[in-house]
N, C-alpha and C positions, 0 to 999 in steps of 0.2 A: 820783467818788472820785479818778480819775486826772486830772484838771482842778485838783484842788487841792493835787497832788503838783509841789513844786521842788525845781530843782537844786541843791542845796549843794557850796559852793567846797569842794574834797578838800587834805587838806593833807597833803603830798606829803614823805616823810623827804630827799630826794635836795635841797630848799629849801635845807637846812643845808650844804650839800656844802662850798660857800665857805667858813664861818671852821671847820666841823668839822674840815677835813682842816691847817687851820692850829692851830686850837688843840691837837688831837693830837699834833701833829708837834714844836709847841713845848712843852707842858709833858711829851713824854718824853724830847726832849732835855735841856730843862734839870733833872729828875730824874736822870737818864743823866749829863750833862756834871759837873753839881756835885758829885752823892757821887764820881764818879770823880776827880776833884780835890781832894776834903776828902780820901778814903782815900791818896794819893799824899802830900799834904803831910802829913799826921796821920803816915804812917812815917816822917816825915824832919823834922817839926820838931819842937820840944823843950816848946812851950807850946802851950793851947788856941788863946790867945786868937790867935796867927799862924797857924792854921788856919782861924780863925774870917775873919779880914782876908782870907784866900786867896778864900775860900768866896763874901764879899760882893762882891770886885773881879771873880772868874767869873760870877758872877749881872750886874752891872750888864755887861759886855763881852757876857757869851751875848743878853742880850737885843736889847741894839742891834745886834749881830750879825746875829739872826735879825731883825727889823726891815727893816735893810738888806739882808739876802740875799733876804727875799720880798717887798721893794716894789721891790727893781731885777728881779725874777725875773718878778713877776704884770706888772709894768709891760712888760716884752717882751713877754708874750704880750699886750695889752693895748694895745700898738702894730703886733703882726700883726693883730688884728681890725680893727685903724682904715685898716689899710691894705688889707686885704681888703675892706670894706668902701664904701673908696673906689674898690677898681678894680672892684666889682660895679655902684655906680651910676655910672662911665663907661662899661660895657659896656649898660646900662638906655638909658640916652642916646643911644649912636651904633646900637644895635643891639635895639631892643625885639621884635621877632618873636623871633630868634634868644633870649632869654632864654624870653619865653615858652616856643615849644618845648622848650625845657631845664626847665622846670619842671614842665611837662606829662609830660616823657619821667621824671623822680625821682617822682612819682605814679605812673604804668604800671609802674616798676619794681618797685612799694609792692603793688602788685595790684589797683588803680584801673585802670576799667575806661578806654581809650584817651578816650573820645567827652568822658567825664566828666571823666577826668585834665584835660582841657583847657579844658571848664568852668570847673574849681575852680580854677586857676591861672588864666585870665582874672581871677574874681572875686576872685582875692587881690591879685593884681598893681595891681586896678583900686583897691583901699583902701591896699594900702600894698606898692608892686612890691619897696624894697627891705628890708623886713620879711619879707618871704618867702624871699624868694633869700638872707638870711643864715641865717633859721632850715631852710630844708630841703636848700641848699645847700650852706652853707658850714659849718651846724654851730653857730652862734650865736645863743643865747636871752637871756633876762633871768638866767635860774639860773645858765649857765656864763657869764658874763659877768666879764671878767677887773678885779677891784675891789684895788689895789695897797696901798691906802690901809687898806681893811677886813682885807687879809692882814696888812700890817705890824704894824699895829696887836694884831690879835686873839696872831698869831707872839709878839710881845713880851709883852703880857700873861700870856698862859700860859707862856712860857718864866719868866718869874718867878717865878709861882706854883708851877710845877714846881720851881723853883732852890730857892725858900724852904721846901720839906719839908726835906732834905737838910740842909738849913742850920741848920734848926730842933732837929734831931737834934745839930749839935757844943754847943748851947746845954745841952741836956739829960742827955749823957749824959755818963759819966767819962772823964777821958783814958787811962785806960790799956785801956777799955773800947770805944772810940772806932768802930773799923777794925769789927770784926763787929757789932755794933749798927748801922752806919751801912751796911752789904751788907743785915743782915737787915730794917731800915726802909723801905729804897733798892725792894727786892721788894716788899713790901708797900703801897707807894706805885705802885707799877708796874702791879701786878695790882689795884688800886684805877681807874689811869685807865683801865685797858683794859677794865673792867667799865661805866665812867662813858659812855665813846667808842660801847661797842657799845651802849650804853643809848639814849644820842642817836641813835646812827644807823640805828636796827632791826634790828642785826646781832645775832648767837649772843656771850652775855655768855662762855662759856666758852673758847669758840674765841679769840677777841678779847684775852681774859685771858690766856691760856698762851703766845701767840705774843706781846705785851708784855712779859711778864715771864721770857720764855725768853730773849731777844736783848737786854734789858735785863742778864740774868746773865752773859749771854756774853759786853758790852763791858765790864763791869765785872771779870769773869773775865781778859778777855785785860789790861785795865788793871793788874792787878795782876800778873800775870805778867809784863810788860814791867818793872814794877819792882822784881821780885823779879830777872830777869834783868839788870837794868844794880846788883843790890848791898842794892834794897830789900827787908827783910823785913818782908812783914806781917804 
């Protein structure tokens, strides 16, 4: 019975970590960024449709924006690993006992027993020395592996789609309507990704949901008070 029993690959929520924590980041920004820019210009201009022109020119700038902010951002890190990396397998080279022992000794600190600690590192070292000393070393795997390309990418896509809720909303609703339909939308889009986010990522949908749409009220809040304060009324 136990003879016919196999191991299946476990699929792992922490996978997602990469574009998850990218695409969060970017479609609450650009939900966050845009209505607070439609509701500023919507007090101060006199037509939809120059609301409308504000709303698209913040969408296409937020996005390349967050593009370039997390492909020059993941790209540093991304250049520490390669460099790390490189000065592990110089140290491999002039110094292979002295690595061994260092690997041996991150085992025994693990609660591997000494004799074996240094077995198992023999035998890792022996398949791939610098596969080991980045993953139990230094901290680098295939999952955390810094991918500049797939953040940019993912960042920008979802800051758009985040843009265009917001956006969607000056299409639809009346102008003199505008301001409070587009706060109360603005929430509900809010407390929509933070339900989606903890969904992907095995997290408490409610917790995830209040703390999105709390801090999404709050910059929208202080937004409109800075433009109430310099004369704007909403």
């Amino acid at each position: 019975m136990m003879s016919r029993l196999r191991l299946q690959p476990e699929g792992h929520l922490v996978n997602r970590i990469g574009w998850l924590r990218a695409a969060v980041l970017g479609a609450n920004d650009g939900i966050i960024s845009i209505a607070s820019l439609i509701v500023g210009v919507a007090a101060a201009a006199t037509t939809q449709n120059a609301v409308l022109i504000a709303a698209i020119a913040g969408l296409v700038a937020g996005a390349m924006s967050m593009a370039t902010g997390e492909y020059v951002s993941v790209s540093s890190q991304s250049d520490t690993e390669r460099a790390d990396l490189a000065l592990e397998r110089k140290e491999l080279s002039n110094n292979p006992a002295y690595e061994l022992n260092e690997l041996a000794e991150i085992y025994v600190k693990r609660g591997v027993d000494r004799v074996l600690a240094r077995q198992v590192a023999q035998q890792l070292m022996a398949k791939d020395a610098l596969g080991a000393h980045a993953r139990d070393e230094l901290g680098i795997s295939e999952i955390t592996t810094a991918r500049p390309l797939q953040a940019a990418l993912t960042s920008a896509a979802s800051f758009s789609v985040g843009a265009a809720m917001p956006l969607f909303v000056i299409i639809v609703s009346p102008r003199d309507a505008l301001v409070p339909i587009e706060f109360a939308a603005c929430l509900c889009f809010l407390a929509l990704l933070g339900a989606v986010g903890a969904k992907a990522g095995g997290a408490t949908i409610w917790r995830a949901t209040i703390r999105v749409t709390f801090w999404g009220a709050l910059a929208m809040a202080l937004t409109a008070g800075i433009g109430k304060l310099f004369g704007t009324v909403v």
